[in-house]
N, C-alpha and C positions, 0 to 999 in steps of 0.2 A: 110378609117376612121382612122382619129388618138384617141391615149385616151383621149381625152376628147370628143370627137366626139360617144362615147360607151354607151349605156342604162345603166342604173342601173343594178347594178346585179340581177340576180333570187335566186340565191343560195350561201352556201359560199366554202371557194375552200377547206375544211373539206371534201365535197361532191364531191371533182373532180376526183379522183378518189377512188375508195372502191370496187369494185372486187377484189378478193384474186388473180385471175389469171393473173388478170391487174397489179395488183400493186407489183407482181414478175416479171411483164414485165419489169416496171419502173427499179426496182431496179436491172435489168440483163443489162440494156441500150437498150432491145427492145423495150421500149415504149417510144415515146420524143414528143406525143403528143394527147389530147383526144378531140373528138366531144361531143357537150352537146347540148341536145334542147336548153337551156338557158345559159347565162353567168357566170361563177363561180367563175372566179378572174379575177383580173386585174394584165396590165403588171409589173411586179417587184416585186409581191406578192410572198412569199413563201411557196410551200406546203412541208409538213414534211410527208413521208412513214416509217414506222420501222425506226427514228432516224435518217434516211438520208434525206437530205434536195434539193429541187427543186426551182427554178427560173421560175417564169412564165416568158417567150421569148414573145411570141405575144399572142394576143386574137382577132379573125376576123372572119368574119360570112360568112358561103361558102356554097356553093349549092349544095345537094347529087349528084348530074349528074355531078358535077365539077371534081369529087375525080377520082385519078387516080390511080395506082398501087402506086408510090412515096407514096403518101398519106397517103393508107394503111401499108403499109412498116413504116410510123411513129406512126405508130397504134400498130404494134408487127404482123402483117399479111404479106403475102403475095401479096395478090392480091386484087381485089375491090369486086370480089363478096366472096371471102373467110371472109373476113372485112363485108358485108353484110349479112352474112348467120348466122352468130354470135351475130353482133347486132340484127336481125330479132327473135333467137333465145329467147333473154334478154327480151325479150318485145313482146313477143306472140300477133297477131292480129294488130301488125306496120303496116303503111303502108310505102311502100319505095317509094317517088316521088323524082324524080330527080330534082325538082324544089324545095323541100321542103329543108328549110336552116337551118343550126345548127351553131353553134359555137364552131370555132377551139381554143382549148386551146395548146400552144407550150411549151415545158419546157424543162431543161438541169439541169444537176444535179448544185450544188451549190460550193463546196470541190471536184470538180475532175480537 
């Protein structure tokens, strides 16, 4: 899927990430990339955390069963169920299907 090939957004990338815990991931360089049920920005967009500034890299829609430790590891995790136990966590009564698809948002800091 190239971007122009992309749905409308659901959301704006204000919203991509906003956990306190996440968004010190960002800003340590463990986090360089987020899943969202729906789409939050588009590529070249940039999101601002505490005054520092991100690049969205890509935006592409993957299937939970896909995700591998890498994956998680661009998440600020370990591993795929440690990354699962935590989203699971956020969202009490989730269900986790491996077939069920979210959207990969990629990012790099902007000034490094």
């Amino acid at each position: 899927m190239n971007k122009q090939e992309l749905p409308p957004k659901t959301c704006s990338i204000e919203r991509l990430v906003t956990n306190e815990a996440d968004v010190e991931l960002v800003l340590q360089g463990k986090k360089t990339a987020t899943r969202r049920n729906g789409r939050y920005a588009d590529e070249g967009e940039i999101m601002e955390l505490k005054g520092e500034k991100y690049i969205v890299d890509k935006v592409y829609s993957q299937a939970l069963g896909e995700l591998t430790d890498e994956h998680a590891k661009q998440e600020g995790f370990q591993t795929v169920e440690e990354y699962k136990e935590t989203i699971l966590s956020y969202h009490p009564g989730m269900p986790w299907h491996p077939k069920m698809r979210v959207w990969v948002h990629e990012f790099s800091p902007v000034n490094k």
